[in-house]
C-alpha positions in Angstrom: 197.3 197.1 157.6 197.0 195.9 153.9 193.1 197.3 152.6 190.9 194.6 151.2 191.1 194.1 147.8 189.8 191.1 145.2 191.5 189.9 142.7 190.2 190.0 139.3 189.7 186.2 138.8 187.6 186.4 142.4 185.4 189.4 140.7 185.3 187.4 137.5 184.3 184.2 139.4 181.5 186.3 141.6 179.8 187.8 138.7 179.7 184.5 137.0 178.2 182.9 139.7 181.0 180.2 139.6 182.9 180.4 143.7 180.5 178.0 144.9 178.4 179.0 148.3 178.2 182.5 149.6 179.6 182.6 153.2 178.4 179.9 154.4 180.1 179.9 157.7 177.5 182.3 159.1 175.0 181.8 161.5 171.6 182.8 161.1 169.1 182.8 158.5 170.5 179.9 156.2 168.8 177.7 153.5 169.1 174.2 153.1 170.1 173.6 149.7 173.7 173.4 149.2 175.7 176.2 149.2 173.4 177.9 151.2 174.6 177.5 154.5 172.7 174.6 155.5 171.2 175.6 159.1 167.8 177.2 160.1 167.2 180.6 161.6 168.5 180.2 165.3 172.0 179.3 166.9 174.7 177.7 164.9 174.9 173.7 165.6 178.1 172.0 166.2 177.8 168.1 166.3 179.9 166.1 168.7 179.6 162.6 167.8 181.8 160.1 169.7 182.2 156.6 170.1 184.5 155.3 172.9 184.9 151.7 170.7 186.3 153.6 167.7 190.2 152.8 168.1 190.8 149.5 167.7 194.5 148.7 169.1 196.8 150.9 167.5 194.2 151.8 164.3 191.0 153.2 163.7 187.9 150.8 163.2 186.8 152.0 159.9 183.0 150.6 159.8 182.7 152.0 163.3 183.9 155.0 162.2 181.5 155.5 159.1 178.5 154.7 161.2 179.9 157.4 163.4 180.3 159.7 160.5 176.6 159.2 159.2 175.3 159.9 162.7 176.5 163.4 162.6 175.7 164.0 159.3 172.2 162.8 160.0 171.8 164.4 163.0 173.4 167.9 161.6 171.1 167.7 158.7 168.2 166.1 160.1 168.1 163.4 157.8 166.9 160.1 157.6 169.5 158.8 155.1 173.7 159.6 154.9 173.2 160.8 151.8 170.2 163.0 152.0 172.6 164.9 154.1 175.4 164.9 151.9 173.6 166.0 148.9 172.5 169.5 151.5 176.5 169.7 150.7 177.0 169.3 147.1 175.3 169.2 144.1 176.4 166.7 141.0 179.0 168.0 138.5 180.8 170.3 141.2 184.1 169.7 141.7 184.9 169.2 146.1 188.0 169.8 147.9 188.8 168.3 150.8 191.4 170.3 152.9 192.5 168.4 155.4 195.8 168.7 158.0 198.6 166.7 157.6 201.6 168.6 159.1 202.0 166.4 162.0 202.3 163.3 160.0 200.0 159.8 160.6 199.7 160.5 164.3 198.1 164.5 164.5 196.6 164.3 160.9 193.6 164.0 159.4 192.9 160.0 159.5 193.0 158.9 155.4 190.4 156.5 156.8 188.0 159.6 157.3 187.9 161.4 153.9 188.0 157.6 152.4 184.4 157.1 154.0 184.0 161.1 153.0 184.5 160.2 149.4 182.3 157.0 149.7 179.6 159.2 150.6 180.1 162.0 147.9 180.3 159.5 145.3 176.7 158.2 146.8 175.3 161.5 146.6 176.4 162.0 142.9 179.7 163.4 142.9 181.9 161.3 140.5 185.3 160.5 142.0 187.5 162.5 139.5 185.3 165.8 140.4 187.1 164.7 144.0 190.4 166.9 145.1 191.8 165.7 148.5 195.1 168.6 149.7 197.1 169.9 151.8 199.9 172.5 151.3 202.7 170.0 150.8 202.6 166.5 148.9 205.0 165.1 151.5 202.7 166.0 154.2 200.2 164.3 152.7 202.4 161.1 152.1 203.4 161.8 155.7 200.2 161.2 157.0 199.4 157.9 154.8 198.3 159.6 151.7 199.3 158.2 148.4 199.8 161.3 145.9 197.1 160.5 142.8 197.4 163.1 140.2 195.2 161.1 137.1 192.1 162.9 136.2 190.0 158.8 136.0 190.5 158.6 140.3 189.9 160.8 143.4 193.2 163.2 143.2 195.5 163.8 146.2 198.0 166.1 145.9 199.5 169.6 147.1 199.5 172.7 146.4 203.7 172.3 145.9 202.2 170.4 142.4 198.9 172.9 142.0 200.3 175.8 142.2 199.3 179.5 143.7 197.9 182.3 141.9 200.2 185.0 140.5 197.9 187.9 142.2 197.9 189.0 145.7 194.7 188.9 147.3 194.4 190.8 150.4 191.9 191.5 153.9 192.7 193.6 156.4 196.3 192.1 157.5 196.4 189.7 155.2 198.2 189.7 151.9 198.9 186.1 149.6 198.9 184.0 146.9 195.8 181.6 147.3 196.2 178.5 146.5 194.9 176.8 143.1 193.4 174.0 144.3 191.3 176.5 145.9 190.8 179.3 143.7 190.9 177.3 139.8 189.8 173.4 140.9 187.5 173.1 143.5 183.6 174.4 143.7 183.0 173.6 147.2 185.5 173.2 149.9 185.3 170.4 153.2 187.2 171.7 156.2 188.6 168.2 157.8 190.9 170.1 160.5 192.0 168.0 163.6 191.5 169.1 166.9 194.8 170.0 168.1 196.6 172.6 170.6 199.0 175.1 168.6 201.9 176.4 170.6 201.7 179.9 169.2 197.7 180.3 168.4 196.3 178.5 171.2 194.5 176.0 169.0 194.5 174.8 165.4 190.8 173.9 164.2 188.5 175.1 161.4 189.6 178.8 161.2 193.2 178.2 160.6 192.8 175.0 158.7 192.4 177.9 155.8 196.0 178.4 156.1 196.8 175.5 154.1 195.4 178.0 151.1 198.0 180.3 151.4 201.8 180.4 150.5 202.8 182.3 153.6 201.2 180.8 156.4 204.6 181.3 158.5 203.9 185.0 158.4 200.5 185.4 160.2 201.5 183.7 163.8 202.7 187.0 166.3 200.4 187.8 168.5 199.0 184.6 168.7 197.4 184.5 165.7 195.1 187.7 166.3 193.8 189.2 163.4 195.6 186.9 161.4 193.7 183.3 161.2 190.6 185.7 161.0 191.4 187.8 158.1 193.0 185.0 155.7 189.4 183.5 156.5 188.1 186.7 155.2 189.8 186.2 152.0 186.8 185.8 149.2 187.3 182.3 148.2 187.4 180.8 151.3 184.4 182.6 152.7 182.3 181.5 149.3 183.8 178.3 149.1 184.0 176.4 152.3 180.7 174.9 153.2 181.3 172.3 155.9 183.6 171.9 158.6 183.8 168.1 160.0 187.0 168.3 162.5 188.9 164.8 162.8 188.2 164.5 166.9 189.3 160.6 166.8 193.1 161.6 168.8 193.3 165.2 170.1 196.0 166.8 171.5 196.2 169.3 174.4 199.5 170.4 174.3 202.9 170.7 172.7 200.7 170.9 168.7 201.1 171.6 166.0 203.8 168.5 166.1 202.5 165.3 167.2 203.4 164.9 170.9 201.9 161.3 171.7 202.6 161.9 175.4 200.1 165.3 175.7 197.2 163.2 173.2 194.3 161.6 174.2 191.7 159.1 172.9 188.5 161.6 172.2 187.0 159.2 169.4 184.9 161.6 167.8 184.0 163.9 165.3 183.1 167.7 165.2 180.7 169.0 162.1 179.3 171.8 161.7 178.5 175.2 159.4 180.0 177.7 161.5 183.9 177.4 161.5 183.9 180.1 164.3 181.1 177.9 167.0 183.2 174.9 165.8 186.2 176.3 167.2 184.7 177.7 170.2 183.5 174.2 170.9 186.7 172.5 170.1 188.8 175.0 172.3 186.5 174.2 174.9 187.2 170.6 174.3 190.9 171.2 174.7 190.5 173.3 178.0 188.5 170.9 179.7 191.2 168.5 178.9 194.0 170.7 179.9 192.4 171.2 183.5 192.0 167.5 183.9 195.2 167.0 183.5 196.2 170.0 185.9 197.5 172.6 183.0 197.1 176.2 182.8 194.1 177.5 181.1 195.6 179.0 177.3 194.8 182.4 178.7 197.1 182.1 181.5 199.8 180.4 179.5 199.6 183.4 177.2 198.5 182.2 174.2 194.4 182.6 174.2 193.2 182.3 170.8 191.7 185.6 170.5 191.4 185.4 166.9 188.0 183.3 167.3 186.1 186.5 168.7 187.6 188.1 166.3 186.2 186.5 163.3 182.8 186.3 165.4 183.2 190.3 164.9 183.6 190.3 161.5 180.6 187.9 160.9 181.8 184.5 160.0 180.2 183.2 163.0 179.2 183.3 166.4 181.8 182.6 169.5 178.7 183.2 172.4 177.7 179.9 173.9 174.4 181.1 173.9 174.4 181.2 170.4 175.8 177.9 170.0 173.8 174.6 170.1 176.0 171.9 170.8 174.6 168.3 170.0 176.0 165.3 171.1 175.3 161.8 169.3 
């Protein structure tokens, strides 16, 4: 086991007061200004929004789908207005990163139509479009999924981390050892989780937790044993715990087996949206979302098809969240 250690940009960054939020993924007693973790003293929240009109044919309706994004914002934050919510998020002159999935190409990605209303919104709440990063780990990945690479500093930017770069220092938790990402670590203030809600055929499930794995340049290292301690300690890693500050997981198509490909004939219309502080209640929630589809269908539960995603209590342990569904409020708009 490698020991924790921070690099000396991270310590330079803490003392400076420049990383952004302080682990924000916690449950508990959370403020509401941004940064700050958003939610009230009580159980972590995770939004299920859904609309069963949002696909239209083979596409996405996109003004169905940014009322449906404003209703869990609103209803997450309690707001009256999209953009009262958004600005519990950010605060003008940061710089956001949206980290969104696109391994699996257009049909088991994060939707482009998604972080296009997400950037409407930011831009609404005072964020100017160049002070917008949206990436992934690969720039073809991105294309894959309907991205068009934007590297100018005038526009939102798109691009991965094959063009940004990754630090030259190892930074380290528990079994965890890599080069974080500088989109990450150098660009971004304040990081959006936009996973997809997905089956992983090694982990169990792919959802907020090991979104994060897009910030390292070894991701391919930290899959035996299922995942377990690994998707939970590379969440431990300093930037991403002060960084990330919302999780809205891309629920429109999910996938209950055969992931992290896209397998058309194991995905199903769930037209909806996931948001929430808590990466760990998110993925609770999601795997639950997955399991329930897997017994409709008449498929083993993960735990019998040996590959329970262990890793979730796991990083409930070490305090990023909670896993107990008691703990968990679960809202649906």
């Amino acid at each position: 086991m490698l020991a924790r250690s921070v690099t000396r940009r991270e310590l330079l960054a803490g003392c400076l007061g420049l990383a952004g939020s302080h682990a924000c993924g916690q449950s508990g007693n959370q403020g509401t200004q941004p940064g700050a973790g958003g939610e009230q003293a009580g159980p972590s929240r995770v939004v299920v929004a859904r609309d069963p009109a949002l696909r239209s044919g083979a596409g996405v309706d996109s003004a169905r789908l940014v009322a449906l994004l404003d209703r869990a914002m609103q209803a997450f934050f309690e707001a009256d207005k999209p953009v009262e919510a958004w600005r519990k998020v950010v605060r003008p002159g940061e710089v956001v990163g949206l980290k969104v999935n696109c391994l699996a190409g257009k049909g088991a990605s994060t939707h482009s139509a998604l972080v296009e209303a997400i950037c409407e919104r930011l831009q609404q709440a005072g964020i100017r479009a160049r002070d917008i990063l949206v990436w992934d780990r690969l720039s073809d990945d991105l294309e894959s999924a309907g991205f068009r690479i934007q590297t100018g500093r005038d526009r939102v930017r798109v691009m991965g981390n094959d063009l940004l770069g990754y630090e030259d220092e190892l930074s380290t938790w528990g079994s965890a050892g890599s080069l974080l990402a500088k989109a990450l670590t150098r660009e971004c203030n304040a990081v959006i989780n936009l996973p997809v809600l997905k089956d992983h055929g090694i982990t169990g499930v792919t959802l907020a937790l090991k979104n994060l794995f897009g910030a390292v340049h070894n991701p391919n290292k930290y899959h035996p044993n299922a995942g377990d301690p690994y998707i939970a300690d590379v969440y431990m890693l300093p930037p991403i715990r002060q960084k990330v500050r919302l999780a809205i997981c891309d629920a429109i198509a999910g996938q209950y087996e055969g992931g992290p490909s896209y397998m058309p004939q194991w995905s199903w219309p769930f037209n909806g949206l996931l948001v929430a502080r808590d990466p760990v209640a998110l993925d609770r929630v999601g795997w639950q979302i997955i399991e329930d589809e897997r017994a409709r269908r008449g498929m083993k539960p993960l735990r019998e098809a040996g590959r329970e995603p262990r890793w979730i209590a796991r990083a409930a342990r070490y305090g990023i969240g909670t896993d107990d569904p008691r703990r968990i409020r679960r809202i649906e708009v």
